[in-house]
C-alpha positions as CSV (number, residue, x, y, z in Angstrom):
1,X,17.8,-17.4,-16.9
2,X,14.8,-20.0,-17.5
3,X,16.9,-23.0,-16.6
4,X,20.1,-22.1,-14.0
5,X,18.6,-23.1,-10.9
6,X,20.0,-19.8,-9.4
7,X,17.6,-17.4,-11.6
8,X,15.0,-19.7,-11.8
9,X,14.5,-20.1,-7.6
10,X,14.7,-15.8,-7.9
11,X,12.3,-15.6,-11.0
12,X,9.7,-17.6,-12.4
13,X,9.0,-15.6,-16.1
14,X,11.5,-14.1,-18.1
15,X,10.9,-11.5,-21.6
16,X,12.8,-9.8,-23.7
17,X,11.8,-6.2,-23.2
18,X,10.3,-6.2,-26.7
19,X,8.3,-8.9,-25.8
20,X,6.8,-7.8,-22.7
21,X,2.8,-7.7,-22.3
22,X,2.7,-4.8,-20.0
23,X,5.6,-2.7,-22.0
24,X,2.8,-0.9,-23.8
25,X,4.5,0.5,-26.9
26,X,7.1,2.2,-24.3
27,X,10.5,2.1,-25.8
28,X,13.8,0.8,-25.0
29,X,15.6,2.4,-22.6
30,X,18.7,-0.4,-22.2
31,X,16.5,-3.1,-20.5
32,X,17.2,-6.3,-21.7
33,X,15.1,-8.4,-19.7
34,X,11.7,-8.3,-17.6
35,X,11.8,-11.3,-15.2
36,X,9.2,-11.7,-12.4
37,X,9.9,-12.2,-8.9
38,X,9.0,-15.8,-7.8
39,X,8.1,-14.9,-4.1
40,X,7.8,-10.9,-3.8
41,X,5.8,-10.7,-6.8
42,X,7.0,-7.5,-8.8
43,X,9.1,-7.0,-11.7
44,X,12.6,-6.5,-12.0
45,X,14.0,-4.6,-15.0
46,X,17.6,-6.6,-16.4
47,X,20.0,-4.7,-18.1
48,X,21.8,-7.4,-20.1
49,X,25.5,-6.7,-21.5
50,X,28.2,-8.7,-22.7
51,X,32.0,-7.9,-22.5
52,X,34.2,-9.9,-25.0
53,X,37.9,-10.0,-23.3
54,X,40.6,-10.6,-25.5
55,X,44.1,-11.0,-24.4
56,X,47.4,-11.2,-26.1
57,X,50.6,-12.2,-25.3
58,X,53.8,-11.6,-26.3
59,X,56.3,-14.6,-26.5
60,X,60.0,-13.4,-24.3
């Protein structure tokens, strides 16, 4: 997110949610990520996932 042009016109700082300054000892509730709005201002709260697909095919 800190170098795709895409997220980086949106947001212009990016944490982990362990690393966060303002998380104040809360804990993880599935955020991933805390980016900050580049033109709003604000915080937006990233739940980050990844889905491995695996196929398999069957030779006819």
């Amino acid at each position: 997110m800190t170098t795709d042009p895409t997220w980086t016109a949106r947001f212009d700082e990016v944490w982990l949610w362990q690393d966060w300054p303002d998380r104040d000892g809360k804990p993880d509730t599935g955020i991933g990520l805390v980016a900050r709005k580049r033109h709003r201002g604000g915080w937006c709260a990233i739940q980050v996932a990844l889905k491995i697909l695996r196929y398999s095919f069957q030779a006819r």
